[in-house]
Each structure stands twice: as structure tokens, then as C-alpha cells.
C-alpha positions as CSV (number, residue, x, y, z in Angstrom):
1,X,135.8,192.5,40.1
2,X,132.9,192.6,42.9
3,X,130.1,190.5,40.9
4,X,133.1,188.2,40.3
5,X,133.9,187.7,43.9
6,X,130.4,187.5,44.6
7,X,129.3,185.2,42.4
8,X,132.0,183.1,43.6
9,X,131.0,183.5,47.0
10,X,127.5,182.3,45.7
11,X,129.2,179.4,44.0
12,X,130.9,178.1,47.5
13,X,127.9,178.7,49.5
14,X,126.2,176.5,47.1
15,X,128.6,173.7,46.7
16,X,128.7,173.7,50.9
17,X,124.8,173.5,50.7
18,X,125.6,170.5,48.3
19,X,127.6,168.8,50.5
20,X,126.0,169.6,53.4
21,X,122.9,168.0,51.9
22,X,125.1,164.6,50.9
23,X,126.2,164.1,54.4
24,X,123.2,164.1,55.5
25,X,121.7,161.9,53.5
26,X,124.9,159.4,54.4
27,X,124.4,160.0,57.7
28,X,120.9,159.3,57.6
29,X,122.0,156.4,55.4
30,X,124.2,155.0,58.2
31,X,122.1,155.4,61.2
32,X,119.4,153.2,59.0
33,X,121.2,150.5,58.4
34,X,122.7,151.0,61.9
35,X,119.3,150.5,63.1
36,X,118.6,147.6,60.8
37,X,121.5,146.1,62.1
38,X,121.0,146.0,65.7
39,X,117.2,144.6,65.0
40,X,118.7,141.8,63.1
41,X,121.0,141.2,65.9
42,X,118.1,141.3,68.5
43,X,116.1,138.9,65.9
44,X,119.2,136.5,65.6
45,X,119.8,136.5,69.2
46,X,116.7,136.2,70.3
47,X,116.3,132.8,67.8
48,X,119.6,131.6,69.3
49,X,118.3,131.8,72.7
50,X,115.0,130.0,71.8
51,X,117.2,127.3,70.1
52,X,119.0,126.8,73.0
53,X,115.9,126.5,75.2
54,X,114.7,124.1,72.8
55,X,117.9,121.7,72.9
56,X,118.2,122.2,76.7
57,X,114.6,121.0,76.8
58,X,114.7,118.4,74.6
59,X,117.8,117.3,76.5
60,X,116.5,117.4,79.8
61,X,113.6,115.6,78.7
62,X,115.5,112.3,77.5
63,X,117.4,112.7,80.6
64,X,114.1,112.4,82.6
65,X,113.0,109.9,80.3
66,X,115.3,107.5,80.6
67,X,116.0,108.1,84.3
68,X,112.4,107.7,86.2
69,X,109.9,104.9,86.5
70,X,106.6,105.7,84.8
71,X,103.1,105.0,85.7
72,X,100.4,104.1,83.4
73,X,100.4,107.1,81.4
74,X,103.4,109.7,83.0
75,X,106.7,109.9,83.8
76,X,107.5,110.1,87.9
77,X,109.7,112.7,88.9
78,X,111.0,112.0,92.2
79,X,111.1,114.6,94.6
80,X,115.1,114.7,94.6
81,X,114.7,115.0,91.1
82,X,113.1,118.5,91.3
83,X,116.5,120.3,92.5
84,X,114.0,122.2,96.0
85,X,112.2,124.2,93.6
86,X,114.7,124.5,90.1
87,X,112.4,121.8,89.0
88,X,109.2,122.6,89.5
89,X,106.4,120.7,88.1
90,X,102.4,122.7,89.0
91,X,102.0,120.5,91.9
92,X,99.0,121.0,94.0
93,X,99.5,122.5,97.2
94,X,97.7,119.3,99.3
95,X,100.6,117.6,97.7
96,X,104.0,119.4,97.8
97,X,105.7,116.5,99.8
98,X,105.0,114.0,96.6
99,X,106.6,112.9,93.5
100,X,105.4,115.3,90.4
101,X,104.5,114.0,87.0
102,X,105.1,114.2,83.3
103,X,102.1,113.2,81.0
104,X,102.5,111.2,78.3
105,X,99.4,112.3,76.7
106,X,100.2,115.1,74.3
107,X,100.0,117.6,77.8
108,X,101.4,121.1,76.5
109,X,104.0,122.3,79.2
110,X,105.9,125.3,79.3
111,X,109.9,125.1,79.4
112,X,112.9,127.7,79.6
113,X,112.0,130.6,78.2
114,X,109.3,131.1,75.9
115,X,109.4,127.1,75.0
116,X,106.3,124.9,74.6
117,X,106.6,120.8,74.8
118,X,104.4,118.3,74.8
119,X,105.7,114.5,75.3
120,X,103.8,111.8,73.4
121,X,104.0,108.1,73.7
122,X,103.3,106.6,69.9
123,X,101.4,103.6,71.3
124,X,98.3,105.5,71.7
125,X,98.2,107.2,67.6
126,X,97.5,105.5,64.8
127,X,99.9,103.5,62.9
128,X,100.3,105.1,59.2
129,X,102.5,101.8,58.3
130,X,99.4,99.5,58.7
131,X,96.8,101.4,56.5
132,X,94.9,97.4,56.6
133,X,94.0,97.8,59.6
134,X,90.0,99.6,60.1
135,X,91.5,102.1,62.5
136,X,93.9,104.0,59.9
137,X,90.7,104.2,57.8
138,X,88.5,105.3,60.9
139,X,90.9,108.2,61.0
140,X,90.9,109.1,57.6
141,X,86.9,109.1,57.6
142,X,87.2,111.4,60.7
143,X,89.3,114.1,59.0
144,X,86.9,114.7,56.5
145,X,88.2,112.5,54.1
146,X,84.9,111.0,51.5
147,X,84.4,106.9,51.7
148,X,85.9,106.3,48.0
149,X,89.2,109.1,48.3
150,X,89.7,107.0,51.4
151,X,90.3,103.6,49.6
152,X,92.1,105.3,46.9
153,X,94.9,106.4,49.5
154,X,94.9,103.2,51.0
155,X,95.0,101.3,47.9
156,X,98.3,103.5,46.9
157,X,99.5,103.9,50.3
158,X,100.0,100.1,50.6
159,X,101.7,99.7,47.1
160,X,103.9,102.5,48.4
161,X,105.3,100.5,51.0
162,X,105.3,97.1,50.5
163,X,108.0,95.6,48.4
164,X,106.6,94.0,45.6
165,X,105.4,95.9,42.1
166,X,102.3,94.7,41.9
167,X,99.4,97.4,42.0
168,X,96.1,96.9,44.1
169,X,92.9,98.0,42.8
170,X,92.7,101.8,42.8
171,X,96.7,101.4,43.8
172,X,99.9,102.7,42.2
173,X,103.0,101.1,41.7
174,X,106.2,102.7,39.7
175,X,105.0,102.8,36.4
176,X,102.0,105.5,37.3
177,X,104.7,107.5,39.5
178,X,107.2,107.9,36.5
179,X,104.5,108.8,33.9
180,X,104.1,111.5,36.6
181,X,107.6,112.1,37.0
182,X,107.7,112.3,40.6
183,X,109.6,110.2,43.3
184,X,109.1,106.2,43.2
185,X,107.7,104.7,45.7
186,X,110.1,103.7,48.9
187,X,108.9,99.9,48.7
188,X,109.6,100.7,52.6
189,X,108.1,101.6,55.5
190,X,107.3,105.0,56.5
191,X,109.8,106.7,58.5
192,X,107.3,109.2,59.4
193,X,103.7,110.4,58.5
194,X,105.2,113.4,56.7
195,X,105.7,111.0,54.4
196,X,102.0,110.1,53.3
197,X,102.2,113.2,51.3
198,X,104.5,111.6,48.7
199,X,101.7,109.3,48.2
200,X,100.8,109.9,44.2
201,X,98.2,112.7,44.3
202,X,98.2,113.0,47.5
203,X,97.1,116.6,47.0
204,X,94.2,115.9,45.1
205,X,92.6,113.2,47.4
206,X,93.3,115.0,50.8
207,X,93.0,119.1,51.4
208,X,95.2,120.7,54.0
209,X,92.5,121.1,56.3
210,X,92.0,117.4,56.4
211,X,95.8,116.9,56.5
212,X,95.9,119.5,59.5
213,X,93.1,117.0,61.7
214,X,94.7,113.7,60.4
215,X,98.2,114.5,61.3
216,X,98.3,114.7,65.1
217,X,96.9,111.7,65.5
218,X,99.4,109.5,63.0
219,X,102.7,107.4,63.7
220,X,105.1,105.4,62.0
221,X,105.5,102.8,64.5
222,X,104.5,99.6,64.2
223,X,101.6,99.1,66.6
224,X,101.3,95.7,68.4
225,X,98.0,97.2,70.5
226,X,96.0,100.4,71.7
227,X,97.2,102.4,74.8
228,X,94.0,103.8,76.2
229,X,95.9,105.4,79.0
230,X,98.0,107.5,76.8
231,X,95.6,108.0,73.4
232,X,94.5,111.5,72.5
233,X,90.7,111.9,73.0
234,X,90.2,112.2,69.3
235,X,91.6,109.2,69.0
236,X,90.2,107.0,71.4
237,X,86.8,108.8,69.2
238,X,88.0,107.3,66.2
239,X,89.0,104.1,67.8
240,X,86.3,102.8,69.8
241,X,82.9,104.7,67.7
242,X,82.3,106.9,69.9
243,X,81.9,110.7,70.7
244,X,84.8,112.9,71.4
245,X,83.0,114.1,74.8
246,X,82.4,110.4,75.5
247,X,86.3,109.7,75.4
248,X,86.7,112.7,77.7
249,X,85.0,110.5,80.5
250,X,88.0,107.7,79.8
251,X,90.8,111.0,79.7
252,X,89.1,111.7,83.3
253,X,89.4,107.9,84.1
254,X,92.5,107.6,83.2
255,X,93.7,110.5,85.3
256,X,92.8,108.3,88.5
257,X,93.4,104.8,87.2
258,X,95.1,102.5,85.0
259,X,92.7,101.8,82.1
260,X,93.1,98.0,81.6
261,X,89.6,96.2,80.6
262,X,86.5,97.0,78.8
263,X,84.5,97.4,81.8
264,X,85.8,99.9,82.7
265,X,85.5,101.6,79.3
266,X,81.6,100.8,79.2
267,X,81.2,102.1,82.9
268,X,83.0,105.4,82.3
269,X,81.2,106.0,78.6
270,X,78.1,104.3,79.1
271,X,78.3,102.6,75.9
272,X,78.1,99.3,74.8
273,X,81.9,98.9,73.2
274,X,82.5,95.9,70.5
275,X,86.4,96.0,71.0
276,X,89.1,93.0,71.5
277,X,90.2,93.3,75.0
278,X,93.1,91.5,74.6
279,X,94.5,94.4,71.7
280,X,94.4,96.9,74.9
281,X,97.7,98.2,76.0
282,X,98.5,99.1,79.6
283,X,101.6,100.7,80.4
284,X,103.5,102.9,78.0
285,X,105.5,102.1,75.5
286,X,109.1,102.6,74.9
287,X,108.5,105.3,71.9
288,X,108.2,109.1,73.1
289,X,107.5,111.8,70.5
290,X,109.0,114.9,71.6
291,X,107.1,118.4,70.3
292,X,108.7,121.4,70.8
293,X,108.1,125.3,69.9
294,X,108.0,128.7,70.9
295,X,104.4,130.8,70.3
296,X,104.3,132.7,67.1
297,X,107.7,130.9,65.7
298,X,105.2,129.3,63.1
299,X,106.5,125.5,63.6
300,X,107.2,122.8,66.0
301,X,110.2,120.7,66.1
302,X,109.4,116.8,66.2
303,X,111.8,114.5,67.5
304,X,111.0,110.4,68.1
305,X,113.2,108.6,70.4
306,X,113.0,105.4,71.8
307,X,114.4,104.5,75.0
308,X,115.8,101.4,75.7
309,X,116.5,100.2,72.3
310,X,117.6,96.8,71.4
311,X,121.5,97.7,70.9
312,X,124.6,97.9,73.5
313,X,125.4,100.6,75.3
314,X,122.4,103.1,74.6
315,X,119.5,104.1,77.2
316,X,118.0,105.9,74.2
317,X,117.9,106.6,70.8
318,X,116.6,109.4,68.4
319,X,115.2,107.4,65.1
320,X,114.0,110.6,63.4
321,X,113.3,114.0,63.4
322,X,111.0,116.9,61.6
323,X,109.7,120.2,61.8
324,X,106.1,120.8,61.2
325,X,104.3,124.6,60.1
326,X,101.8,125.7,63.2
327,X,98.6,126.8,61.1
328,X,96.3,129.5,62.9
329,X,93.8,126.8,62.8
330,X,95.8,124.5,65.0
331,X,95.3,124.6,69.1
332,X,98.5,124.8,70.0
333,X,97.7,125.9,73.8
334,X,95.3,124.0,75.3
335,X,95.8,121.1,77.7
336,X,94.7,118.4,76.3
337,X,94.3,116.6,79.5
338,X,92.3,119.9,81.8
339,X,91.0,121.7,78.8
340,X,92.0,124.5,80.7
341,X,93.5,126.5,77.4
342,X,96.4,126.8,79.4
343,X,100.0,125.7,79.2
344,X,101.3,123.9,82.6
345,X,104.1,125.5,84.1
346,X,106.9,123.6,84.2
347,X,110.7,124.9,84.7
348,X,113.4,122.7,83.5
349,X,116.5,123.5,85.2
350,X,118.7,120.6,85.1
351,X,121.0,121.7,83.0
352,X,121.7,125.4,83.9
């Protein structure tokens, strides 16, 4: 009988051992996807939080908008307006008694949070809706884009939107898009550049890199002129023939001044400038884009409004809106207007 209790004895230590072991491993089991649990509710909060600091901003941006008087290339914030200090706006110290500013120039500021914005008025990019016109090719050539790709795109870029079916030289009309069996063409106007890239072979005459430099500087409005005041630097380059550190002397200009004649263009460049003065724009425009992101979130959230539309009982107006992926390529901190690689502090507190 004593090898019989004490193998049984063994038998129970064992099957404790066992179990032991299996609790264990569940608990183990449970305090992992504990832990994975509370980082994906850190994760999701923290997105939640950024997505709130992204609506705030945008929201406190139209507000601003559509409230101040602007000058020839910002928005005026009165002094009221910056709430003694919830509103604060990197104001030089000689001049803490004035009104602050919000450039309309592609500036990168920094909102609630970790948010990034940067307010753009369309009048000063180039208009993908009128690919006639030498500019859009200008910009095309810039990206890196060869002379005969370049007239390709056009050619099908302008049977893509205008309403007829018959196909330009080098063009495409519905026929080539079906034996393809992709989307038709919208026989429309853009709504926004995004949509170049359902241009047929889009992919084979442009490469992302080129598509990385062209997009920034493209709009779907319809352009009646050229905003100097308020045009990126590359693409007051691309408009006028000149180099990119030349059209940092207008940016500088521009900074003090209205820009309103081309005397003051050849006096700040020091180049002779064959351009039709009466095309040049001098106050903004009515069409904001609104960019905004968070660093390392890998895209930016693109919104067009335009204030003051032509309907009843509407200051503004959001026409469209997109998200775009941040590449590492892409300069997403650098002021376009100081080169200072920096962000400017801004905190927008109107709505907290």
C-alpha cells in the first residue's frame, strides 16, 4: 500500500505542477493583452486629441478668416482679438502694443497641441484647370517633367476636362480610357489636383518624386491673375524665369510692401522681367487652403474654403476637402517666409 499512496502523491504533485504552470501562462496571457490594451487606448486617445486640435484649429481659423481685414498678403488680428495673451501670435517685442498677423503664404504655424497649419491663398498657385496656359507647363518643366511627357499630359489633361469627345494630338478621350478599363474622363473641371492622377497613364508620364515637387504648388481654381504677394517662392521661380533665390528678394519685399507693379519686381530681382502687368494681382483673394497635421502622423489634412461666397446667408464655405501622405522628402517644417526651419508659435485659444 505505501508505493501506492506514494505514487499517488507523485501523481497530485504533478497535476498541481500542471496547473500551476497553466495559470501562469493565462496570467501571463492576461497581463499581455492587458498591456496591449492600455497602449491602444493611449494610441486611440492620443489620435482623438490630435483630431480635436485639428478641428478646433481649423475652426478657429475660419472664424479669424472671416472676421478680420487683411492686408496684402495676411490676415490682421486685432489686438482684442488675441484674448491678453490666450492668443498669442510671435510678435516682436518693439511691437507688443500692435495688431499680429496671419500669413497667407504657405507660413507653417504651430496650433493646440502638437498641430501644424499653414493657410494658403490659391491665387498665388497654379491653376491645374487651365493646363493652356505657359505657366501650368512652366511648372511641369520645373518638377522634372521631360519637354515631350509634358505635352502628352497636357494634351490628355485637357480632353479630360473639357466636354466634348474629341481627342487632341497626343490626347485621350473615352475610347483609349475603356480599352484600359479605368475611370472615364469627368468632362469636368478638376475639383482638386489630386485629381491629375486619374489622367490615363498618369503613372508612366510623371514619377512620384516629380508629383511630390509639382503638387504644392497646384490649384483647382480658376485663376483670373498672379498674386505676387502671396505666391510661394518656387512659384514666383516658375512664373516669372527666374531663380528661386532671386524670388526670395520679392518674398523679402513683399514682407514690407504691397507688391503691385513690375518695377518693383525688376528693382528687387535685378532682372529684366517680360511679364503683363496688368495679369498681377494685389490683394488676396477670397480662396484660403487650409493644411493641417501633426509631425510624424504621416499626412496632412487639406481643406479649401472660400469666404464670402456668392450665396445668402454664408460668410464661408468649404468646397472640398483631402488628405495628403507626408513623404520624408517633404519639408514640412520650415518657414517658408524666414527660412528659419522653424515652426512659428502660435496658440489658438478661442475656442477653449
Amino acid at each position: 500500500r505505501m508505493p501506492f499512496k506514494r505514487s499517488q502523491s507523485g501523481f497530485v504533485l504533478v497535476a498541481t505542477l500542471w496547473v500551476l504552470a497553466a495559470l501562469t501562462l493565462l496570467a501571463s496571457y492576461i497581463a499581455t493583452i492587458a498591456e496591449t490594451n492600455v497602449e491602444i487606448a493611449i494610441q486611440t486617445r492620443a489620435q482623438i486629441n490630435q483630431k480635436l486640435d485639428r478641428m478646433g484649429t481649423r475652426a478657429t481659423l475660419i472664424y479669424l478668416i472671416s472676421t478680420n481685414a487683411a492686408d496684402h498678403r495676411s490676415i490682421i488680428l486685432k489686438q482684442e482679438q488675441q484674448f491678453s495673451g490666450l492668443l498669442s501670435i510671435d510678435v516682436p517685442s518693439d511691437k507688443a502694443d500692435s495688431d499680429s498677423e496671419l500669413n497667407l503664404t504657405g507660413t507653417i504655424y504651430m496650433g493646440p497641441g502638437e498641430t501644424r497649419f499653414s493657410l494658403q491663398d490659391e491665387s498665388g498657385l497654379v491653376n491645374v484647370n487651365s493646363p493652356q496656359i505657359p505657366l501650368f507647363k512652366k511648372a511641369l518643366r520645373q518638377s522634372g517633367i521631360e519637354e515631350f511627357d509634358a505635352a502628352i499630359l497636357i494634351a490628355r489633361l485637357r480632353d479630360y476636362i473639357d466636354s466634348d469627345h474629341r481627342q487632341l494630338l497626343n490626347g485621350a478621350e473615352q475610347f483609349e480610357y475603356r480599352q484600359q478599363s479605368v475611370p472615364l474622363p469627368a468632362n469636368g473641371l478638376l475639383a482638386t489636383p489630386l485629381e491629375l492622377k486619374k489622367v490615363l497613364e498618369f503613372d508612366e508620364l510623371m514619377t512620384r518624386e516629380q508629383w511630390r515637387k509639382l503638387l504644392p504648388m497646384l490649384s483647382a481654381r480658376q485663376a483670373v491673375g498672379y498674386n505676387l504677394n502671396v505666391m510661394p517662392a518656387e512659384v514666383i521661380s516658375t512664373l516669372l524665369d527666374i531663380s528661386v533665390e532671386k524670388s526670395q528678394e520679392l518674398v523679402s519685399l513683399r514682407n514690407e510692401k504691397r507688391i503691385n507693379n513690375m518695377q518693383q519686381v525688376e528693382d528687387a530681382t535685378g532682372e529684366l522681367v517680360i511679364f503683363d502687368e496688368d495679369t498681377l494681382l494685389s490683394s488676396p483673394s477670397r480662396f484660403i487652403r487650409i493644411k493641417l497635421w501633426n509631425p510624424g502622423s504621416g499626412q496632412r489634412f487639406v481643406t479649401g474654403v472660400e469666404f464670402t461666397p456668392f450665396v445668402r446667408r454664408s460668410p464661408w464655405r468649404i468646397d472640398y476637402q483631402y488628405t495628403e501622405v507626408i513623404h520624408e522628402t517633404d519639408i514640412i517644417n520650415v518657414d517658408r517666409e524666414t527660412n528659419t526651419g522653424e515652426a512659428q508659435p502660435v496658440s489658438l485659444s478661442l475656442l477653449q
